[in-house]
KOLBA-551574 format. One record per residue (C-alpha): x, y, z; residue number from 1; residue in three letters. Coordinates in Angstrom, 2 decimals. Each point is the difference from the previous one (the first is absolute). Example, Ala and Ser with C-alpha at 12.3 -4.5 7.8 and 13.67 -1.06 7.14 Angstrom:
KOLBA-551574
R         X         Y         Z    nr   rest
R     12.30     -4.50      7.80     1    ALA
R      1.37      3.44     -0.66     2    SER
//
This chain:
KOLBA-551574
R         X         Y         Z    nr   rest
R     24.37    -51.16     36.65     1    UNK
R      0.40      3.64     -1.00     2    UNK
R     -3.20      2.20     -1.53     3    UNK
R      2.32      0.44     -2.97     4    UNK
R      0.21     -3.86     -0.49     5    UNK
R     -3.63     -0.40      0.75     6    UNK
R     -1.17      2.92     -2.63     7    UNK
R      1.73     -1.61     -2.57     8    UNK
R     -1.34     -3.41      0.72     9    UNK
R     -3.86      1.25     -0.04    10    UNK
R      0.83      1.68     -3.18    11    UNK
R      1.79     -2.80     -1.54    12    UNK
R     -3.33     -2.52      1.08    13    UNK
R     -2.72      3.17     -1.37    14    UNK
R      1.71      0.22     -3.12    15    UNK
R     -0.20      3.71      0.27    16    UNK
R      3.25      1.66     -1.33    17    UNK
R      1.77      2.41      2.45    18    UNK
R     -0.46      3.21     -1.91    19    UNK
R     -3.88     -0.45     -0.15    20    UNK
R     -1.96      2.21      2.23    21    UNK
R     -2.19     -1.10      2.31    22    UNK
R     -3.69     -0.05     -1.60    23    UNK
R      0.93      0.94     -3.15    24    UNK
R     -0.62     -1.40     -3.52    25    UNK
R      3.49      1.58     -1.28    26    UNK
R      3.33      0.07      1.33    27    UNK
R      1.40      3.33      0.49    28    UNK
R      1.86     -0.09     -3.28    29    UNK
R     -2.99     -0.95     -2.02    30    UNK
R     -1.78      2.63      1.94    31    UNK
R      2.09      2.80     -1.05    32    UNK
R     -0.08     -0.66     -3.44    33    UNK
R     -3.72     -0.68     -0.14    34    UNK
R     -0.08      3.85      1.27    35    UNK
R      2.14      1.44     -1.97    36    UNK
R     -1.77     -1.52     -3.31    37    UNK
R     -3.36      1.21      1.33    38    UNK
R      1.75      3.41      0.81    39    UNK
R      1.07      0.21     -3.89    40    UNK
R     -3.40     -1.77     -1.02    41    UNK
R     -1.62      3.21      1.64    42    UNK
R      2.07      2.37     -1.42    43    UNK
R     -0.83     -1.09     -3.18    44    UNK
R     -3.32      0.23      0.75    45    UNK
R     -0.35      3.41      1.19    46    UNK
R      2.32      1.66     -2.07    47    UNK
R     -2.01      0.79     -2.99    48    UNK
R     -2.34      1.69      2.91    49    UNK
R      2.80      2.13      1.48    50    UNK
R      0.93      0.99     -3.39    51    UNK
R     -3.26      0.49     -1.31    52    UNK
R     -0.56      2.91      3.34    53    UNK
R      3.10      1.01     -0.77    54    UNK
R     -0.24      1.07     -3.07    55    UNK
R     -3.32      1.92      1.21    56    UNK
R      1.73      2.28      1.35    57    UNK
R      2.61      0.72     -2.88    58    UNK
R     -0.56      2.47     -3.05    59    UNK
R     -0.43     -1.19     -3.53    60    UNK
R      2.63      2.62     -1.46    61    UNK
R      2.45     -1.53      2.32    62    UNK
R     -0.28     -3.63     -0.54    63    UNK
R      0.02      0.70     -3.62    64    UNK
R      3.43      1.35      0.16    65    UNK
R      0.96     -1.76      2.58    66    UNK
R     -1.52     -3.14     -0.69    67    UNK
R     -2.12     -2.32      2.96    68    UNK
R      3.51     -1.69      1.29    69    UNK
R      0.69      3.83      1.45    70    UNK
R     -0.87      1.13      3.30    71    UNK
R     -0.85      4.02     -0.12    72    UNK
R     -3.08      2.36     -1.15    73    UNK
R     -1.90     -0.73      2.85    74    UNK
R     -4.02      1.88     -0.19    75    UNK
R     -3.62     -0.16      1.61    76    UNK
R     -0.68      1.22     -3.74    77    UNK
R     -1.54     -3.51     -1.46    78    UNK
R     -2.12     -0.52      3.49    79    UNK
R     -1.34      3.58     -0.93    80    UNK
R     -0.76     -0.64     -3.32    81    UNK
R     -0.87     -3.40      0.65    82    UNK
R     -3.29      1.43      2.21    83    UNK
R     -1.22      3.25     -2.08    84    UNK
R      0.73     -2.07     -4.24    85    UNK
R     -1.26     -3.49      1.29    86    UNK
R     -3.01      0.52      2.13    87    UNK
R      0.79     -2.12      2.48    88    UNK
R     -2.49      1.26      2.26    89    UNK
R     -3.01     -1.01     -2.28    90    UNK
R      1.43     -2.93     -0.67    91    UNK
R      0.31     -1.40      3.22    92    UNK
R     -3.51      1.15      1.22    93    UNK
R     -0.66     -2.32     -2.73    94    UNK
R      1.94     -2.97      1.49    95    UNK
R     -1.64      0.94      3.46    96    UNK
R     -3.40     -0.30     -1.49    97    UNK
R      0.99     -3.59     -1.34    98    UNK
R      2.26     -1.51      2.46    99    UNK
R     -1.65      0.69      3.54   100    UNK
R     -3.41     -1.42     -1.01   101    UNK
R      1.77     -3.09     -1.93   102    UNK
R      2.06     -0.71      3.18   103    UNK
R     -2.98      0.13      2.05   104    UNK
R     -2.07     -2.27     -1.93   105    UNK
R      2.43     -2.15     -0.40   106    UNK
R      1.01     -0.36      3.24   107    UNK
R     -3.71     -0.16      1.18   108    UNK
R     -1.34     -2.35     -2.79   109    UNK
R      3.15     -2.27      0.59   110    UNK
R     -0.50     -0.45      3.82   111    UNK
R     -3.82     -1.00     -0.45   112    UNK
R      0.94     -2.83     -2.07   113    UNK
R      3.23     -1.11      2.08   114    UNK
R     -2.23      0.20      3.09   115    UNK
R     -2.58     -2.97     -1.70   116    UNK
R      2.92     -1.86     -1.51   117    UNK
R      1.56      0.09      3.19   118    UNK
R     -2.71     -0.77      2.50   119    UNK
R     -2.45     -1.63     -1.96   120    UNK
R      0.72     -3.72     -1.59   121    UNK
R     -2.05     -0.46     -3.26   122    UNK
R      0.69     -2.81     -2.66   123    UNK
R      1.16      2.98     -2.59   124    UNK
R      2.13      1.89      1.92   125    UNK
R      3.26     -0.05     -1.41   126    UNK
R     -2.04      0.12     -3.34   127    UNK
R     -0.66      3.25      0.95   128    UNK
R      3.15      0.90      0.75   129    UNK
R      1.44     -1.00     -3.07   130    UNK
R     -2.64      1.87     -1.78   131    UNK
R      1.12      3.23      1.60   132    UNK
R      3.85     -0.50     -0.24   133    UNK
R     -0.92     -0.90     -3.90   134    UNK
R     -0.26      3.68     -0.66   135    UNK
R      3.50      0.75      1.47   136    UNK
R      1.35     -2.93     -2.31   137    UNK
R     -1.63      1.44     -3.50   138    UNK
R      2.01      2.62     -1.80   139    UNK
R     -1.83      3.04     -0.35   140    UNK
R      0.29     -0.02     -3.48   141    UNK
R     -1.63     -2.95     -0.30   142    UNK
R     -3.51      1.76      1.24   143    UNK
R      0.54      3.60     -2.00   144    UNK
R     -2.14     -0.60     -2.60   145    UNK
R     -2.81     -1.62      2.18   146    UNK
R      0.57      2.49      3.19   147    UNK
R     -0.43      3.20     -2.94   148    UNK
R     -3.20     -0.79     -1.72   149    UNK
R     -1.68     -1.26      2.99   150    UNK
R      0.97      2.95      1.86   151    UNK
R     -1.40      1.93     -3.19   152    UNK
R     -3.55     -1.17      0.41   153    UNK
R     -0.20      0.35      3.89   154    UNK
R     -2.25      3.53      0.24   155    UNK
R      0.68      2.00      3.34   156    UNK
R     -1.94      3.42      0.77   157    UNK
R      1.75      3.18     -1.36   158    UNK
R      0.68      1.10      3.13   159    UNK
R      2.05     -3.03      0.52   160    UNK
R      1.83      0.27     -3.13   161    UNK
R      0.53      2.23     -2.78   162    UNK
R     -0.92     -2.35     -3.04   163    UNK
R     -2.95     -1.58      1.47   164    UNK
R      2.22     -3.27     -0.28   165    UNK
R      2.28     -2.16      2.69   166    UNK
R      2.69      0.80     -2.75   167    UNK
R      1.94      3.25      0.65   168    UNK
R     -1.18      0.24      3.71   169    UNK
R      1.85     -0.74      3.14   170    UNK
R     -2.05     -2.68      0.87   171    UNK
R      0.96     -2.07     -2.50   172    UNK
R      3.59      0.51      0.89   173    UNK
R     -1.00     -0.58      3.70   174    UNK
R     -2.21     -3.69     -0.72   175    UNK
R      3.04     -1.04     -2.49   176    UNK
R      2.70      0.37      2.36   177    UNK
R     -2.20     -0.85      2.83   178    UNK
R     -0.77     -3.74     -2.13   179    UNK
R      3.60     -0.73     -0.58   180    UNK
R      1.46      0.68      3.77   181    UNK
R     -2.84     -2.24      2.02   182    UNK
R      1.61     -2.91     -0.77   183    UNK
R      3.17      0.64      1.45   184    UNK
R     -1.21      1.45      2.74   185    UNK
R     -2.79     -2.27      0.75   186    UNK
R      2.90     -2.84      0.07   187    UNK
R      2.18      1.42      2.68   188    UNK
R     -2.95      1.04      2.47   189    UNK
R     -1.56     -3.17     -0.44   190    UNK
R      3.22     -1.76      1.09   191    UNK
R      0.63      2.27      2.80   192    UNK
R     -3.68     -0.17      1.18   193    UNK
R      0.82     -4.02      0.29   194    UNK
R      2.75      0.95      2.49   195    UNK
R     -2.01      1.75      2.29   196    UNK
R     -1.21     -2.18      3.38   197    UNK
R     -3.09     -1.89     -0.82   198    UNK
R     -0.88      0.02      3.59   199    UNK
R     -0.55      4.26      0.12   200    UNK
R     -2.81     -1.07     -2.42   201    UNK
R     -1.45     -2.53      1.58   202    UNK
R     -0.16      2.33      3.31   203    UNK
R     -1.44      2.66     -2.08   204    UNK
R     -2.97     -2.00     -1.74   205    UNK
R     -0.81     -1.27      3.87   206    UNK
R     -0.01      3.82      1.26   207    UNK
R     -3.03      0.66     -2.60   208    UNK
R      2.40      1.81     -2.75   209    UNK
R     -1.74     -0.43     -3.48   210    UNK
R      2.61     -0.98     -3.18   211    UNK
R      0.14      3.98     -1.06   212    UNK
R      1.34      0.62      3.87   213    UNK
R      2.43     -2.21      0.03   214    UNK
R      1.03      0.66     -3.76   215    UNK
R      0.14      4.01      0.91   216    UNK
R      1.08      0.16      3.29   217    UNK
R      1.74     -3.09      0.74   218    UNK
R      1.75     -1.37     -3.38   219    UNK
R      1.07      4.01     -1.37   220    UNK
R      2.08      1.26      3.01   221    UNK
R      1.32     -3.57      0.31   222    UNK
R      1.50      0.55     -4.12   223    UNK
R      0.90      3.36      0.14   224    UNK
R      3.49     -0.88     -0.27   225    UNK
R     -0.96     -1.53     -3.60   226    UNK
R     -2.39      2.68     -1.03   227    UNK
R      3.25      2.43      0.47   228    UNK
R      1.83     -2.09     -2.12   229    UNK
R     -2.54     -0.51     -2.51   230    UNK
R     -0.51      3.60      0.04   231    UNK
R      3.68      0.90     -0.64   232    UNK
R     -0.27     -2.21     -3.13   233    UNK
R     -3.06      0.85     -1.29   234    UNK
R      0.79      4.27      0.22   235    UNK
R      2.96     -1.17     -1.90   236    UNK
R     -1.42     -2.38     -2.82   237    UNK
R     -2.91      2.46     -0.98   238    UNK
R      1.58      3.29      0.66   239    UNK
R      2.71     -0.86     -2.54   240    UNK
R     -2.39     -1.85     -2.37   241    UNK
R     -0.13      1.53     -3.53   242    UNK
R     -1.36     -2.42     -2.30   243    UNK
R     -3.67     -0.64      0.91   244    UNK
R     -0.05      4.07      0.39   245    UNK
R      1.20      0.37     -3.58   246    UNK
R     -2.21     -2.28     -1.12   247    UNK
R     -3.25      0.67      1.74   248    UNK
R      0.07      3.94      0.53   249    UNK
R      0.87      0.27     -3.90   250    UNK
R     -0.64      3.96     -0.58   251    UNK
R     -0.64      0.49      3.27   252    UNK
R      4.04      1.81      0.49   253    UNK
R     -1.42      2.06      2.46   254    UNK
R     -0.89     -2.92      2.69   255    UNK
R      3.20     -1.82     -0.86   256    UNK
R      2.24     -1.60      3.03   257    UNK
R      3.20      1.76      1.09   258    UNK
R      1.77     -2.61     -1.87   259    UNK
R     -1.23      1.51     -3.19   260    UNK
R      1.71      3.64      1.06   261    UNK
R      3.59     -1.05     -0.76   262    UNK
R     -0.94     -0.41     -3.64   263    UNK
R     -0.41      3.57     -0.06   264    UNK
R      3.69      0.45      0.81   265    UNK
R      1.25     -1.38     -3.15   266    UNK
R      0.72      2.86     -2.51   267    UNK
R     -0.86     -0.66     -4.09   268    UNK
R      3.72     -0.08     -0.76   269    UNK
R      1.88     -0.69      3.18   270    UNK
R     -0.71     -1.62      3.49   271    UNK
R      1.86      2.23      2.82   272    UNK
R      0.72     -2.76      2.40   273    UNK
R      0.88      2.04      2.43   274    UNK
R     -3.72      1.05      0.11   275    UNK
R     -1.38     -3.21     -0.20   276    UNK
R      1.69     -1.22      2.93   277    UNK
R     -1.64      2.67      2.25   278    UNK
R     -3.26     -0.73     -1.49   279    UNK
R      0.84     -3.65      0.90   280    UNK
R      1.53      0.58      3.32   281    UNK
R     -3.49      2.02      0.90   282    UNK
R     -2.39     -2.38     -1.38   283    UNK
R      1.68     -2.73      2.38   284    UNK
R      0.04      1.97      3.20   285    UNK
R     -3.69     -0.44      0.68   286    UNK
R      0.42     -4.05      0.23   287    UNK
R      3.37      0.40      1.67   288    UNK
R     -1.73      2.25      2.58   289    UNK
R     -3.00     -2.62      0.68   290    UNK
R      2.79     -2.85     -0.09   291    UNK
R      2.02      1.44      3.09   292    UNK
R     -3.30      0.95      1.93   293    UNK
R     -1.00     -3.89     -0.12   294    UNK
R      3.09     -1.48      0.37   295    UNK
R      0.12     -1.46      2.93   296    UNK
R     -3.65     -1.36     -0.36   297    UNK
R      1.59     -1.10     -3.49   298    UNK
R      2.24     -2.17      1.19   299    UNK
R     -2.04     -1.48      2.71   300    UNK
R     -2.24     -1.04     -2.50   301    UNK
R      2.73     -1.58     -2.21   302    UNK
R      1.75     -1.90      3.07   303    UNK
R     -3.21     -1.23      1.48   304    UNK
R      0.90     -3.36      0.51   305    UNK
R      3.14     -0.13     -0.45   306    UNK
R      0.73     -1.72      3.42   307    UNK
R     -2.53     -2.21      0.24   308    UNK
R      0.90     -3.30      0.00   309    UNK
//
């Protein structure tokens, strides 16, 4: 019998069609147009991006005789302008001030409680977990009203804030954002605690090692993977956040979020786009920055997993 006779025997009694590749969910035609649609899916994606840094570095005068389909007036004028009119550089001391410390909590509050509901079996366990992810599920409008007045009647030292108040300080802005991220967070360390070796634990408790040991220097290199990830997200979410800043600094312009700065590109008659896609194109380099510095720990957190079967 000939290999070409016996091929298309085993093929014919697998049920696998000829043109299928070995492994694979698609055949090769299906494969090729899965990419191309996921090519044009991306494009459409990222083009308002491109054009939006393109158009950064184009003059006003020229796209308004030209119009935006032209290609031409090229500048570093808006990025110039962009820094010196907006104040970009008080403004983002601003989001500095708000984001590290709301990260850090976060991430710090979030892996305490992940570390019990992971380790620890009590009757109300997932209780507790639902009562954290609860405050990712709940609209923030839903708690403006409630979140302001309490926040009104909170005193803190003068030193700590300028109206005596929680209301108009950063540490309002800090314990708000700081409330609505645990539960997220506290969710996927928990589950990724739960996939760490029960045995390393079990070893550790019969070396001596007290709960904070193994919490601190067992469980937290073991999920630094996750914390990356968690980080990535979290820089993102409350750097670009804008509402509870509008509504808890009030008056307070001058400790506004970086966010708030591109408001200060729009003219009283006219919005130079051209300008406001610097502005936006600097205000997003920060996150993009801290997004390619953890990206490999990024994705190792998000396929954790993945191959387990």
């Amino acid at each position: 019998m000939s290999a070409t006779t016996a091929t298309a025997r085993s093929r014919r009694r697998t049920g696998k069609p000829a043109h299928q590749t070995e492994g694979g969910a698609l055949s090769q035609p299906r494969g090729t147009i899965a990419t191309v649609i996921m090519a044009v899916l991306a494009l459409l994606w990222l083009f308002p991006l491109i054009w939006a840094v393109l158009n950064s570095f184009r003059s006003y005068a020229y796209t308004q005789r030209n119009g935006y389909a032209s290609l031409g007036g090229w500048t570093l004028d808006n990025y110039r302008n962009v820094w010196e009119n907006a104040g970009l550089g008080k403004y983002f001391v601003n989001s500095v001030i708000i984001t590290v410390p709301a990260v850090l909590l976060t991430l710090f509050l979030s892996s305490l409680v992940a570390f019990v509901l992971a380790r620890f079996s009590y009757r109300f366990n997932l209780a507790l977990l639902a009562l954290f992810l609860a405050a990712n599920l709940m609209p923030p409008q839903a708690l403006l009203i409630p979140v302001y007045r309490m926040f009104r009647e909170i005193p803190l030292p003068l030193f700590m804030s300028e109206t005596g108040v929680v209301l108009g300080s950063y540490w309002g802005l800090i314990a708000i954002n700081v409330a609505f991220q645990m539960g997220f967070c506290t969710f996927v360390l928990a589950n990724y605690m739960k996939t760490l070796p029960h045995e390393i634990y079990e070893q550790a408790q019969i070396d001596g090692a007290s709960v904070w040991r193994q919490y601190w220097q067992l469980t937290m290199p073991l999920v630094r993977p996750a914390l990356a990830a968690l980080a990535t997200l979290e820089v993102t979410w409350i750097y670009n956040e804008f509402f509870w800043a509008t509504v808890l600094l009030g008056g307070q312009g001058d400790k506004f979020p970086i966010t708030s700065a591109l408001n200060n590109l729009r003219g009283q008659f006219f919005v130079d786009y051209n300008l406001l896609s610097a502005g936006s194109v600097l205000v997003a380099l920060p996150v993009l920055i801290v997004f390619f510095v953890l990206q490999k720990h990024f994705v190792a957190g998000l396929t954790l997993g993945s191959t387990k079967g």
